[in-house]
LOZANU-346204 format. One line per 3 residues: for each residue x, y, z of N, C-alpha, C. Coordinates in Angstrom, 3 decimals. Layout:
N
X/Y/Z/X/Y/Z/X/Y/Z ~ ...
REM end
This chain:
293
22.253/-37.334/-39.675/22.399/-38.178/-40.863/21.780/-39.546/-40.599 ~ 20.793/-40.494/-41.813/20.141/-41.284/-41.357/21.782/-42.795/-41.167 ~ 21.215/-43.544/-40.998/22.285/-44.872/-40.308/21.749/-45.313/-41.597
23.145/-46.064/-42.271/23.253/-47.169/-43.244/22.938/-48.374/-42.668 ~ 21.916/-49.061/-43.125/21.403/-50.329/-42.830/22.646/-51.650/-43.269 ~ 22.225/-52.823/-41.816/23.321/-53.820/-42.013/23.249/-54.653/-43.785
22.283/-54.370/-44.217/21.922/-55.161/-45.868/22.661/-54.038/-46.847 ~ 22.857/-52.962/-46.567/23.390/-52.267/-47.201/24.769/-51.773/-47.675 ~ 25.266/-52.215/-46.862/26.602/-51.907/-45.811/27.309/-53.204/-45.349
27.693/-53.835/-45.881/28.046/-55.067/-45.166/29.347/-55.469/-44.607 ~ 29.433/-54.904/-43.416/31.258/-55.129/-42.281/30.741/-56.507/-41.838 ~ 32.219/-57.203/-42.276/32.073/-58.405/-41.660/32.272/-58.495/-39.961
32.980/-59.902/-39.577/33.295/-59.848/-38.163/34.432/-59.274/-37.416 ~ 35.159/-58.899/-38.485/36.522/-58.302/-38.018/36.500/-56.752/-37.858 ~ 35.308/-56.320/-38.768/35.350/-55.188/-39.153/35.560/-54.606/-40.164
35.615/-55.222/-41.364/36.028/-54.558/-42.512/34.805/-54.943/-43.560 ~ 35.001/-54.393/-44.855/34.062/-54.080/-45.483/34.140/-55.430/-46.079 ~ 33.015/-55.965/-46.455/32.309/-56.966/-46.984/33.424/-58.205/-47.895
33.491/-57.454/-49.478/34.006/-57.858/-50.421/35.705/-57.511/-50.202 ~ 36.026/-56.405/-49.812/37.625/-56.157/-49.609/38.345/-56.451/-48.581 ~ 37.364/-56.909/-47.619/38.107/-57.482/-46.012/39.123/-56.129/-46.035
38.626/-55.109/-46.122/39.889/-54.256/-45.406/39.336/-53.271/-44.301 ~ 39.804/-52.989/-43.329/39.199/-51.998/-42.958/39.873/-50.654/-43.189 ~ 39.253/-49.197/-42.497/39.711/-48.326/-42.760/41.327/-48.007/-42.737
41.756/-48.114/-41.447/42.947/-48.008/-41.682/44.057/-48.963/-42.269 ~ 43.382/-49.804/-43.073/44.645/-50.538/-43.593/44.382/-50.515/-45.224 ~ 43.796/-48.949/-45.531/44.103/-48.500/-47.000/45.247/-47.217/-47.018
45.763/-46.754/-48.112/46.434/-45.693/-47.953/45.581/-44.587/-48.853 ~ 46.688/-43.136/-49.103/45.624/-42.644/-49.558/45.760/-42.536/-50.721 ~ 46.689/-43.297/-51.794/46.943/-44.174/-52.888/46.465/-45.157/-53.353
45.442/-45.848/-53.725/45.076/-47.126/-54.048/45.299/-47.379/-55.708 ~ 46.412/-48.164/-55.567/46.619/-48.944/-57.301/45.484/-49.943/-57.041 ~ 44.622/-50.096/-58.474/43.790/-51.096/-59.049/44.391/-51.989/-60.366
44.618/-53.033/-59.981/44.816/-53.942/-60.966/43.805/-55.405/-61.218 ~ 43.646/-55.508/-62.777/42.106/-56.611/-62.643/42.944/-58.283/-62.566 ~ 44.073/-58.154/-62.314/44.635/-59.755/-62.296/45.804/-59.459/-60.500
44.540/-60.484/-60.292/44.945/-60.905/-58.743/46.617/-61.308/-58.226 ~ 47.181/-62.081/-59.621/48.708/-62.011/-59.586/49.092/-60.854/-59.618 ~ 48.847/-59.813/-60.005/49.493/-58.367/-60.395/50.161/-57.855/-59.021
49.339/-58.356/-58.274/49.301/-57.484/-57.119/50.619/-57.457/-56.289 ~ 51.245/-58.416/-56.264/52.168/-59.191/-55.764/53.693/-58.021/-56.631 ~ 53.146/-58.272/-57.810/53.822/-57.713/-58.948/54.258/-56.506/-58.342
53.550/-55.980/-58.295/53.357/-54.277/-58.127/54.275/-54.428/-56.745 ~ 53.448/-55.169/-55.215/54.351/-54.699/-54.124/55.596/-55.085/-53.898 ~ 56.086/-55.984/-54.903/57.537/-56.203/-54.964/58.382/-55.085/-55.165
57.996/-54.141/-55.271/58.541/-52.479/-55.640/58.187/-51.850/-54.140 ~ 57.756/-52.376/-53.288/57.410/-51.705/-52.333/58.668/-51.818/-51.128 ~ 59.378/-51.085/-50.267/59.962/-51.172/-49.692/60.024/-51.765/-48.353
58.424/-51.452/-47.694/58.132/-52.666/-46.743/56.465/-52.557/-47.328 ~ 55.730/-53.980/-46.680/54.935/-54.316/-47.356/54.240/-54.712/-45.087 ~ 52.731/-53.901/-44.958/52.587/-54.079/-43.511/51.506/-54.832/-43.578
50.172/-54.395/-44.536/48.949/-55.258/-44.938/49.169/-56.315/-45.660 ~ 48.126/-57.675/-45.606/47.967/-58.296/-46.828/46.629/-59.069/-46.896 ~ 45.816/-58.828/-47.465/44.524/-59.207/-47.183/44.011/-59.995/-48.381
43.065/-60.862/-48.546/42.645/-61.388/-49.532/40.972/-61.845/-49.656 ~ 40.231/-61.646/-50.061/38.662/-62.483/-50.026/38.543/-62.437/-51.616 ~ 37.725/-63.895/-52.027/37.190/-63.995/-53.704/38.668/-63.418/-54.007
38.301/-62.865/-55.297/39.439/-61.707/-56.509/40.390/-60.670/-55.849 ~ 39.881/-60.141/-54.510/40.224/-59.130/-54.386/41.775/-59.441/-53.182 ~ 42.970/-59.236/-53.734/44.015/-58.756/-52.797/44.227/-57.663/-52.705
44.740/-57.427/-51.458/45.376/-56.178/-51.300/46.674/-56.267/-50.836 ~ 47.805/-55.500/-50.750/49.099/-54.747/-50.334/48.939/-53.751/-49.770 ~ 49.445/-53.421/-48.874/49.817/-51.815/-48.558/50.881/-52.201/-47.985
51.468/-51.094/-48.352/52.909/-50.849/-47.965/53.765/-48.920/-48.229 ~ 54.528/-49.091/-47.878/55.878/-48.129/-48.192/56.785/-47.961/-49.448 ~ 56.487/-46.967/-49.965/57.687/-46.525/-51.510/58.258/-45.605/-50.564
59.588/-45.777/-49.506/59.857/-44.661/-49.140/59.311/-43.960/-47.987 ~ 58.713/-43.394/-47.881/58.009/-42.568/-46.816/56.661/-42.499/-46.989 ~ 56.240/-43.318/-48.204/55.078/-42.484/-48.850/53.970/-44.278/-48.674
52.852/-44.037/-48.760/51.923/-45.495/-47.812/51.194/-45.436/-49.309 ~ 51.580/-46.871/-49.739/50.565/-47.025/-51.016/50.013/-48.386/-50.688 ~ 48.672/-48.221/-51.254/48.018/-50.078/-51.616/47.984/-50.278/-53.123
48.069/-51.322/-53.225/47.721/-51.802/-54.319/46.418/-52.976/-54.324 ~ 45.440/-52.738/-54.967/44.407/-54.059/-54.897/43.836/-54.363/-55.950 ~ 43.535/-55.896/-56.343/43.021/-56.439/-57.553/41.073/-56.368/-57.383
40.911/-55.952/-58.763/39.842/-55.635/-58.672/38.905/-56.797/-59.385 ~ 39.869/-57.474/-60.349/39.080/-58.272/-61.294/38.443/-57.482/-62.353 ~ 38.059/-58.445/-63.700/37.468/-57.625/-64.270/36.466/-57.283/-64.644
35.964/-56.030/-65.030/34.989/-55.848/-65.250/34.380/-54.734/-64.824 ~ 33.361/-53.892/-65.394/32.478/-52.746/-64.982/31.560/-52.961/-63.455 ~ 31.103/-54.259/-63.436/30.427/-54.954/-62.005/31.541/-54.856/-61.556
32.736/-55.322/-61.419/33.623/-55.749/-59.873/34.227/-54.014/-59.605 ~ 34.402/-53.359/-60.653/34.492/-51.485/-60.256/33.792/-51.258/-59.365 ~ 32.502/-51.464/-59.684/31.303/-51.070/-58.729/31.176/-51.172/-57.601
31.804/-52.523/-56.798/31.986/-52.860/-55.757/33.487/-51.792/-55.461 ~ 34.393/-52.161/-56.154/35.554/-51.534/-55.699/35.737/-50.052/-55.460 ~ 34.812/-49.417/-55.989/34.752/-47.611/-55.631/33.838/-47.583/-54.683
32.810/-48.335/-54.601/32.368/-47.751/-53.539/32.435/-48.568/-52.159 ~ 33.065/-49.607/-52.039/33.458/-50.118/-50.616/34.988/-49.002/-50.492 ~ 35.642/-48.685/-51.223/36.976/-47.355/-51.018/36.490/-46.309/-50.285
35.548/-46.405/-50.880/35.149/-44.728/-50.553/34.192/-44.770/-49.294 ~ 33.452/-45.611/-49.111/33.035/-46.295/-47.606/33.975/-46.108/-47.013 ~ 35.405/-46.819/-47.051/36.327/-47.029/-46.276/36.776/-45.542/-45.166
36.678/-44.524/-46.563/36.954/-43.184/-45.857/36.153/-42.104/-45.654 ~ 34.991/-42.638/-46.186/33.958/-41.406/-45.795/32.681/-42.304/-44.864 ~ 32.791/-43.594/-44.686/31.556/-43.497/-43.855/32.403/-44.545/-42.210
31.484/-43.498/-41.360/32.232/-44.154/-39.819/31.268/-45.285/-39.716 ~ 32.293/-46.701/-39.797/32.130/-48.136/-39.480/31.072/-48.083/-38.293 ~ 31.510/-47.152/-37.193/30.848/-47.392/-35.756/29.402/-47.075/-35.686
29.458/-45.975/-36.398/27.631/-45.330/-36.403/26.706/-45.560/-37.488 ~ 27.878/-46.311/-38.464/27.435/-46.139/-39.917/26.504/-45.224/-41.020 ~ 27.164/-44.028/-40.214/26.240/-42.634/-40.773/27.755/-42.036/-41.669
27.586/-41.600/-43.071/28.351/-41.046/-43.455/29.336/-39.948/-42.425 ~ 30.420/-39.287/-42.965/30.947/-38.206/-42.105/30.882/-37.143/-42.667 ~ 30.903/-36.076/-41.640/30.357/-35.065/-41.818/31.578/-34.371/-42.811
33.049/-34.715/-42.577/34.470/-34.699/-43.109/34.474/-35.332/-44.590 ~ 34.258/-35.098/-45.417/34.248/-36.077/-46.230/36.021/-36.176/-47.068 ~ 36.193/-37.002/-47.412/38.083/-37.294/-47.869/38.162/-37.704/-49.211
38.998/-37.183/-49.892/39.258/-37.906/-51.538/40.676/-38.592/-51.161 ~ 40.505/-39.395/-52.177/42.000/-40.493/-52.392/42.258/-40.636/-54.159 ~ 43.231/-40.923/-53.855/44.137/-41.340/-55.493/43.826/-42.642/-55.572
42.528/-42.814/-56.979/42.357/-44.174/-57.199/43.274/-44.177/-58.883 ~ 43.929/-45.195/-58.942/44.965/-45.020/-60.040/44.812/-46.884/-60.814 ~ 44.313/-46.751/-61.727/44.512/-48.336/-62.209/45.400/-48.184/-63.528
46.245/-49.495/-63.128/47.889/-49.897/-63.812/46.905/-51.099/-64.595 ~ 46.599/-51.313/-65.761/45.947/-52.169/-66.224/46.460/-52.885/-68.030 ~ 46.060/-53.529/-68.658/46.358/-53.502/-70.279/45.085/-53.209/-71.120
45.542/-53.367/-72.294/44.262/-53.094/-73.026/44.814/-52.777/-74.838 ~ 43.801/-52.747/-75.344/44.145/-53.043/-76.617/44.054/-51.146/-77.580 ~ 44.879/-51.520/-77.866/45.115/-50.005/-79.041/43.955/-49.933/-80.416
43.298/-48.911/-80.404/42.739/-48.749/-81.748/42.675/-47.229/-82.942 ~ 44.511/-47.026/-82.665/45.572/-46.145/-83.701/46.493/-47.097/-83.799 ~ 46.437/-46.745/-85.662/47.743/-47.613/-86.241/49.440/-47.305/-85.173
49.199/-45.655/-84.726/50.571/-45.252/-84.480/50.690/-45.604/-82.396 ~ 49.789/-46.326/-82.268/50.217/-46.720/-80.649/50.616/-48.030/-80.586 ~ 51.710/-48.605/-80.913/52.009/-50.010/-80.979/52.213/-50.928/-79.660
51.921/-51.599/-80.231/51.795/-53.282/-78.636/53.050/-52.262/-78.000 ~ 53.535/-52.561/-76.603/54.527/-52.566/-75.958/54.540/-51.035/-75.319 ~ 53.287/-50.389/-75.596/53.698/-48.813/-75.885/52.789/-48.946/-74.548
52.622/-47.278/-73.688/51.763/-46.951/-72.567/50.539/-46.229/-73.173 ~ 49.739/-45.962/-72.789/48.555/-45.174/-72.946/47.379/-44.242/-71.665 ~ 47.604/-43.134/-71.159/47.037/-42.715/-70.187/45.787/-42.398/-70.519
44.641/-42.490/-69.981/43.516/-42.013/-70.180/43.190/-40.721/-69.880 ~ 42.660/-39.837/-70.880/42.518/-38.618/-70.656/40.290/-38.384/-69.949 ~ 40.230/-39.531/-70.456/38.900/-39.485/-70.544/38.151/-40.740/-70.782
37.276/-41.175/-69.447/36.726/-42.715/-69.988/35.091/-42.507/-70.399 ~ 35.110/-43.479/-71.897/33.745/-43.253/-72.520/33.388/-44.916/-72.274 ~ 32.158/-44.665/-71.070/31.395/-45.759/-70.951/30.300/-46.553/-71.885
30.568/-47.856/-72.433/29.781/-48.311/-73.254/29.025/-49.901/-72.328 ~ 28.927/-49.100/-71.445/28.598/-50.570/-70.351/27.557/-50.412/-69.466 ~ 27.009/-49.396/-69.366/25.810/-48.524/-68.657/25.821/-48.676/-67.342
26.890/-49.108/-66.702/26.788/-48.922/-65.297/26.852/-47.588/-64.282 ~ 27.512/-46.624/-64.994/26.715/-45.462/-64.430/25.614/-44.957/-64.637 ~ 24.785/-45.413/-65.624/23.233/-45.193/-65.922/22.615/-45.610/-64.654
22.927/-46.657/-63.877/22.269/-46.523/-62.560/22.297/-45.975/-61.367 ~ 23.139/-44.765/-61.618/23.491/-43.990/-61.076/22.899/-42.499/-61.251 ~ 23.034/-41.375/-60.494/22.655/-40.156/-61.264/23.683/-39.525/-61.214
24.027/-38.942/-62.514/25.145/-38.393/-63.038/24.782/-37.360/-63.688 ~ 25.746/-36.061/-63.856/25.686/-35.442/-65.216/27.280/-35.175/-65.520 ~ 27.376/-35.084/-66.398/28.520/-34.706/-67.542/28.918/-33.053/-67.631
29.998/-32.855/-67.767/30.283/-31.019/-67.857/30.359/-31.023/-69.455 ~ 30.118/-29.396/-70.180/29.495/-29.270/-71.199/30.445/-30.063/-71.739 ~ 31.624/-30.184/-72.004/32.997/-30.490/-72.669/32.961/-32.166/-72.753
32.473/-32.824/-71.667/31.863/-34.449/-71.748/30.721/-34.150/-72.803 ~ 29.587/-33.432/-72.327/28.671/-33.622/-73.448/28.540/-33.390/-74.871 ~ 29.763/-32.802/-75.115/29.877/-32.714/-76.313/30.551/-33.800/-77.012
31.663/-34.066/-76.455/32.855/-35.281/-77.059/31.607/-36.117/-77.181 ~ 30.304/-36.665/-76.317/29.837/-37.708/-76.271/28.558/-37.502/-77.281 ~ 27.960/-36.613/-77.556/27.481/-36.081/-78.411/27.585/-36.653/-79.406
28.943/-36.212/-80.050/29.758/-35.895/-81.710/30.307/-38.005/-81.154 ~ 30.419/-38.788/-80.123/30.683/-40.046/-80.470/29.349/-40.680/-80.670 ~ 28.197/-40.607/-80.542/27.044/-40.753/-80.258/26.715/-41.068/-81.952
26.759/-39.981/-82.367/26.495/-38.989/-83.742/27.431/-39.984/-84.690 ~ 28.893/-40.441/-84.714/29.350/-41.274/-85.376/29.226/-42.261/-85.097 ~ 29.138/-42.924/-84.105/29.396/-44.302/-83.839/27.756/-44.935/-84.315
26.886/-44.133/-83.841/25.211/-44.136/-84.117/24.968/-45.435/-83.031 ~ 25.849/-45.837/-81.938/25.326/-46.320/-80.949/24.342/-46.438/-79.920 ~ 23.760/-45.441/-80.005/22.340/-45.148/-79.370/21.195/-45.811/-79.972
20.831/-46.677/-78.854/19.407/-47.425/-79.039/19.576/-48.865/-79.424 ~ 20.958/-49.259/-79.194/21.122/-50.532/-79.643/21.886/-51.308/-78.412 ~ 22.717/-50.252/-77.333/23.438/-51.114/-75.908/23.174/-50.220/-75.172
21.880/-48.683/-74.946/21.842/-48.608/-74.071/22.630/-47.114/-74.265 ~ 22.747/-46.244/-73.106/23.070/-44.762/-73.092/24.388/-44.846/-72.858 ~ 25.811/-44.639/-73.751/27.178/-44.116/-73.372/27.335/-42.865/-72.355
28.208/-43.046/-72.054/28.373/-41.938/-70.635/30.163/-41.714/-71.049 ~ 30.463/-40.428/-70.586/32.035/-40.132/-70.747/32.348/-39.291/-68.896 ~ 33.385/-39.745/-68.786/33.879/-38.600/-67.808/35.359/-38.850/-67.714
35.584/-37.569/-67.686/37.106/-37.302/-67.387/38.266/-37.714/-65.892 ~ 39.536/-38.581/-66.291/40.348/-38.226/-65.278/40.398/-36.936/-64.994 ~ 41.600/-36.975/-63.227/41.995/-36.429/-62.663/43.172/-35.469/-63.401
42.962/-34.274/-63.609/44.171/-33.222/-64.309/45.830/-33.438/-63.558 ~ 45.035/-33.149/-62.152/46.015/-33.511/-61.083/47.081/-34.559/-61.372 ~ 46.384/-35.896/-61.753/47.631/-36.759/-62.010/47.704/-37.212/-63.424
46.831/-36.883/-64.484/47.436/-36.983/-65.796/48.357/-35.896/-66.331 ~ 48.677/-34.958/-65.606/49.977/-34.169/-65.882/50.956/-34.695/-65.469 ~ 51.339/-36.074/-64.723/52.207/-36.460/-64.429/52.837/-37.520/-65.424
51.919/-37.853/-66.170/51.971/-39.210/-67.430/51.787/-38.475/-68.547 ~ 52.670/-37.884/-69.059/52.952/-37.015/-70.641/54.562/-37.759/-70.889 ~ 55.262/-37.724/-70.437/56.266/-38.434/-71.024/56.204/-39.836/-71.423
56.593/-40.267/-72.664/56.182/-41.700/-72.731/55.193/-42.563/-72.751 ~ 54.037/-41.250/-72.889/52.531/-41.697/-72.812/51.627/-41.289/-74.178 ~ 51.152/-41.944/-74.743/50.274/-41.826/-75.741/48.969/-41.009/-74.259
48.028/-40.451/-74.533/47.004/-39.566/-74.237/46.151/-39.376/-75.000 ~ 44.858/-40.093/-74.425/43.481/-40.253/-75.493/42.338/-40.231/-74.780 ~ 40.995/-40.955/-74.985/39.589/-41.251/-74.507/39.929/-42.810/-74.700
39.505/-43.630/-73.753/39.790/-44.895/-73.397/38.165/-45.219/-72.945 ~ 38.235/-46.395/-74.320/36.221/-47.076/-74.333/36.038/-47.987/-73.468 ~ 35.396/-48.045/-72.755/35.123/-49.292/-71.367/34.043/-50.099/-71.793
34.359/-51.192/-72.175/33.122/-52.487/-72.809/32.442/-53.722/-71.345 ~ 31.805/-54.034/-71.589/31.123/-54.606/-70.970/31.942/-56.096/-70.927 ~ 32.555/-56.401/-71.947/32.730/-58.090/-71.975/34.047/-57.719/-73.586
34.442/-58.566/-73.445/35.860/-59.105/-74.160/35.865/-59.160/-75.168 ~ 35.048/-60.116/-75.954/34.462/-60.344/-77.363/33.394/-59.573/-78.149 ~ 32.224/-59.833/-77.976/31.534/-59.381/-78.871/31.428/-57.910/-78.901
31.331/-57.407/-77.063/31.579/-55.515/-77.088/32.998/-55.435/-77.448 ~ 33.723/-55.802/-77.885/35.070/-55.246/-78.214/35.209/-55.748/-79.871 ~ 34.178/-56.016/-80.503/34.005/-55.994/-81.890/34.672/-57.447/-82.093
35.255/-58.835/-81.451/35.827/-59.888/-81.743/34.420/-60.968/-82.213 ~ 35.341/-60.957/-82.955/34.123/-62.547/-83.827/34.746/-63.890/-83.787 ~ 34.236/-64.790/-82.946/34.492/-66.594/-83.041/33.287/-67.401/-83.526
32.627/-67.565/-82.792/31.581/-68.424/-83.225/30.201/-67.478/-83.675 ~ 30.049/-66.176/-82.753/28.687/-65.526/-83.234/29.200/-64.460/-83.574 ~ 28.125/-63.824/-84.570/27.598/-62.819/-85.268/27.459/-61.490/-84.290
27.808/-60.446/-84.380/27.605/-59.377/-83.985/26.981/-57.951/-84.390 ~ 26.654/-57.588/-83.628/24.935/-56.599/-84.289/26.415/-55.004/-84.783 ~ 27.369/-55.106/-84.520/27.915/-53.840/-85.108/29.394/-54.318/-85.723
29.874/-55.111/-86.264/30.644/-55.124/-87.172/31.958/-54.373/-87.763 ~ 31.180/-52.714/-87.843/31.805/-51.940/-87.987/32.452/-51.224/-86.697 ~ 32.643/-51.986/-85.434/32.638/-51.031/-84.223/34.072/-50.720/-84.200
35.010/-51.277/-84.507/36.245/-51.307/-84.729/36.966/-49.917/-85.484 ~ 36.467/-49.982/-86.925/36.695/-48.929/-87.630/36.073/-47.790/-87.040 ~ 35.032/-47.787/-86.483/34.470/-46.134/-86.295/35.094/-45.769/-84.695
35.261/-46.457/-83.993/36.400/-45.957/-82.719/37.509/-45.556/-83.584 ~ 38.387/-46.729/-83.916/39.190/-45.828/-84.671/38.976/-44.463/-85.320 ~ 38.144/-44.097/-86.401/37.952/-42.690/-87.069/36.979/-41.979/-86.228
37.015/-41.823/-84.780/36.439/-41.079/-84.259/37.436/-39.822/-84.117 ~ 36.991/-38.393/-84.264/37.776/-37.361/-83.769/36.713/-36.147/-83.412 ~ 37.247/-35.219/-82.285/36.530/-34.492/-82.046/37.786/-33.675/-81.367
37.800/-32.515/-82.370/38.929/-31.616/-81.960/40.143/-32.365/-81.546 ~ 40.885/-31.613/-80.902/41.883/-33.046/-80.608/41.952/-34.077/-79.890 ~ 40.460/-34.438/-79.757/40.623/-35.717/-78.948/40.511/-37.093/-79.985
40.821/-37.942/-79.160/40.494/-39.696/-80.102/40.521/-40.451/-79.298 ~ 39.813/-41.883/-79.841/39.990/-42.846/-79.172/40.943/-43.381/-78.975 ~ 41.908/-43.837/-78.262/43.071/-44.068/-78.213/43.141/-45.911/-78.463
42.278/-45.993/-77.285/42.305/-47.473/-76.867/40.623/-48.038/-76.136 ~ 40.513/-49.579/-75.599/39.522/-49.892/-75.327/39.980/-51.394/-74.461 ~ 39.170/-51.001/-73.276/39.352/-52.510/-72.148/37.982/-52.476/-71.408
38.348/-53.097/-69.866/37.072/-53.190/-69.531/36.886/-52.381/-67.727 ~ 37.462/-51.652/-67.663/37.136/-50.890/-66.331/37.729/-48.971/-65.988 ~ 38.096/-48.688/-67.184/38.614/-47.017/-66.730/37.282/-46.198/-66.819
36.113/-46.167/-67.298/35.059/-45.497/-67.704/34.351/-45.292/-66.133 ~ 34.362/-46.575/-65.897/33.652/-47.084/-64.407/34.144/-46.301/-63.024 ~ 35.343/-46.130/-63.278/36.626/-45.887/-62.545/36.069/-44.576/-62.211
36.425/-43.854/-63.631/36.431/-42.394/-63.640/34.829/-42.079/-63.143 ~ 33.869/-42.250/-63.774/32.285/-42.049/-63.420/32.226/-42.047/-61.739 ~ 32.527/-43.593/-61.101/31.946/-43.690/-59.665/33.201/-42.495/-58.842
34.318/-42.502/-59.412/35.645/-41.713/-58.990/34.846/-40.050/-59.105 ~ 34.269/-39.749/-60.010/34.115/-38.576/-59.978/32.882/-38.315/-58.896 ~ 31.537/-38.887/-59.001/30.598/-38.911/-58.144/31.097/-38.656/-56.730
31.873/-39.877/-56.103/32.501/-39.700/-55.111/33.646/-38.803/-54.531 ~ 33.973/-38.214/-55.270/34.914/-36.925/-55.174/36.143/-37.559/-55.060 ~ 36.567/-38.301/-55.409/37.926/-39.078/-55.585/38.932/-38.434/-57.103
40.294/-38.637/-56.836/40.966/-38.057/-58.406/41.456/-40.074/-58.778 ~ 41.330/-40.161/-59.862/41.018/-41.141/-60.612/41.982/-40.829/-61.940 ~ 42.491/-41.540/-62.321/43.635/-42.342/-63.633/43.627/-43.757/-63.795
44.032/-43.945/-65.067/44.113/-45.226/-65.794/45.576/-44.891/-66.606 ~ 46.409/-45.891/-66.583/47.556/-45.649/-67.186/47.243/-47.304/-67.587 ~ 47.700/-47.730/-69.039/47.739/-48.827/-69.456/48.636/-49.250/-70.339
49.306/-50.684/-70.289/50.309/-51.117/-71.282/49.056/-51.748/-72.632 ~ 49.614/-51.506/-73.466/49.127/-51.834/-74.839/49.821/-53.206/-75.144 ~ 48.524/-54.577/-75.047/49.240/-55.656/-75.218/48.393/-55.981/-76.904
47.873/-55.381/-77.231/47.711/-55.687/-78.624/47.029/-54.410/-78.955 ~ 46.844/-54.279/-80.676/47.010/-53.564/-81.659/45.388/-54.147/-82.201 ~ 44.715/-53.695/-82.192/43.235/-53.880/-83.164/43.263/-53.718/-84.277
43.962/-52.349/-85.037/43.830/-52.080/-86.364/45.034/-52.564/-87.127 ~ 46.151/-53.098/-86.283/47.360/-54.024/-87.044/47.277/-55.463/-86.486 ~ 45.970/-56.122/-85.716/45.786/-56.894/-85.754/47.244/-58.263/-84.889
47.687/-57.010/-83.925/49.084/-57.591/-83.488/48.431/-58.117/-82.276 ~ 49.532/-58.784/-81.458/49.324/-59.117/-80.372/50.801/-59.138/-79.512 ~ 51.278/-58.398/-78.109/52.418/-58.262/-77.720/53.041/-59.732/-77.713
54.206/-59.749/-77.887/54.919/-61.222/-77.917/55.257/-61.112/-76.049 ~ 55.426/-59.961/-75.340/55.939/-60.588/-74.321/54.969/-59.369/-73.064 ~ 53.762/-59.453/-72.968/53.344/-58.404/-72.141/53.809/-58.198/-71.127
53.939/-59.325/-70.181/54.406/-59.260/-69.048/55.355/-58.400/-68.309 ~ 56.309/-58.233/-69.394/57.308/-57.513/-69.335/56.777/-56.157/-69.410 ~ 56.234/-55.699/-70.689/55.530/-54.601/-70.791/54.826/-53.768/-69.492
53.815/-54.575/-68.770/52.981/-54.511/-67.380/54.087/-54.023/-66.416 ~ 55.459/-54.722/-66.271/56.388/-54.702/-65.327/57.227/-53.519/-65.661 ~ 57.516/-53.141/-67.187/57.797/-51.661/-67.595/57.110/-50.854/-67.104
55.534/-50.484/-67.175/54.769/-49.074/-66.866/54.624/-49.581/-65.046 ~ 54.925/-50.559/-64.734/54.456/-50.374/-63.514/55.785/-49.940/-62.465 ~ 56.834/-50.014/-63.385/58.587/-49.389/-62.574/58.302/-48.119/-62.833
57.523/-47.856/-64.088/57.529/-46.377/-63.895/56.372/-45.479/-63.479 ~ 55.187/-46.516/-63.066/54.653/-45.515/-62.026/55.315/-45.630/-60.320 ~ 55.747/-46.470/-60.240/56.640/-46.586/-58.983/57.618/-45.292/-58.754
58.418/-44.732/-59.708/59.176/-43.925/-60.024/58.183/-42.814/-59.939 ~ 57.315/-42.305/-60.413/56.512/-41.030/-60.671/55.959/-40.812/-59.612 ~ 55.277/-41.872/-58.912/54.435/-42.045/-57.610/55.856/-41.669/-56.451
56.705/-41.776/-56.745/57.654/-41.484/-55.033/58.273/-39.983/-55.410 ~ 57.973/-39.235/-57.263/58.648/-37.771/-56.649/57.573/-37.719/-57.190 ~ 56.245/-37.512/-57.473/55.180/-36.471/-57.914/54.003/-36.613/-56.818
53.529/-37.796/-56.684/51.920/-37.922/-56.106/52.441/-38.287/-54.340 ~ 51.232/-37.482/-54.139/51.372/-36.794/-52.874/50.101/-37.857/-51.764
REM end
């Protein structure tokens, strides 16, 4: 196998990877992603002992103990760019040996799982509510620089969104890929279950108008009335698409579970998210110590 070059690959002096200062063994084979650097803290306060704690730029990490069981949690920041970094320095972490810097011949999957918020676009998923991603549809083209393909069942949903939304040729090629089956059978109770849109930026890709004009107007309503058999758009933020795409490439199982801090088509906004965030995140704490392995 050829050697990953030092420009390519970048271990600092301690040994760990570049942007996450972590090295291999001080990930588990759990990694929670959250895009607010306070979260993190959030999350390992549920942890029973807490052995890592690392920090560079955006990115903290935790690892620790639920029990018997070794989870991290790390902030990713937001965005489709800071994903990019974050799946694939992970997946460095466990598939390529630091020492020779030649991939391994062993290659390993991990549970990448992001606890995140994001905004609802069904009248019937209200602020305060959860939402699991069944499926992330990229509107941010960062797996376009990638080589990918889609299974027929992606190419179709993306097809028939293609076909309504008539987004093509105006931001660039949408991409869809599916979570992990494995752990979205674990999030059916208490979970709304949809296709979750990954935007590039806050405002104008998420259809918000302040000061400028926006080239689609209608982007709002046609997520909403998108359907294709029983799927829909459920909701829309800025990193599960990314997640799932580099997650699948890399042979990783990948989820997005999210609190709904506002409402698009009722135009709400949660009065108290925080709380909300601290709801779905007791109860992946709870799911994570009797289901995921």
């Amino acid at each position: 196998m050829s050697r990953i070059a030092e420009s390519e690959l970048i271990i600092n002096n301690r040994g760990a990877v570049y942007h996450l200062d972590l090295k291999p063994e001080e990930i588990a084979g759990t990694v929670i992603t959250v895009g607010d650097p306070d979260r993190v803290k959030e999350v390992s306060k549920h942890f029973d002992s807490v052995e890592v704690k690392r920090q560079h730029r955006e990115f903290i990490s935790h690892t620790g103990f639920v029990g018997k069981k070794r989870l991290t949690v790390l902030s990713s920041g937001i965005g489709p760019d800071n994903i990019d970094i974050v799946m694939n320095e992970l997946d460095a972490l466990v598939n390529i040996d630091f020492e020779t810097r030649e991939i391994k011949k062993q290659l390993s999957s991990i549970n990448i799982i992001r606890i995140g918020t994001s905004g609802s676009l069904q009248p019937d998923i209200p602020v305060d509510s959860f939402v699991a991603s069944t499926h992330g549809l990229g509107i941010d083209n960062l797996l376009n620089f990638y080589r990918h393909e889609q299974n027929e069942q992606e190419k179709e949903l993306l097809q028939s969104f293609v076909t309504h939304t008539q987004m093509h040729g105006q931001i660039g090629n949408p991409y869809m890929s599916g979570g992990a089956a494995s752990l979205i059978k674990h999030f059916v109770k208490d979970f709304h279950q949809g296709i979750t849109v990954t935007c590039p930026g806050f405002y104008g890709p998420q259809g918000r108008i302040l000061r400028l004009g926006i080239r689609n107007p209608e982007l709002i309503n046609r997520l909403t009335d998108f359907r294709f058999g029983q799927h829909r758009i459920t909701n829309f933020e800025m990193e599960t698409s990314a997640i799932y795409g580099l997650g699948k490439l890399l042979g990783h199982n990948c989820l997005a579970v999210n609190a709904i801090v506002a409402n698009r088509v009722q135009k709400e906004f949660s009065k108290d998210g925080k709380a909300t965030v601290e709801k779905l995140i007791q109860k992946f704490i709870g799911i994570f110590s009797e289901n995921i392995s």
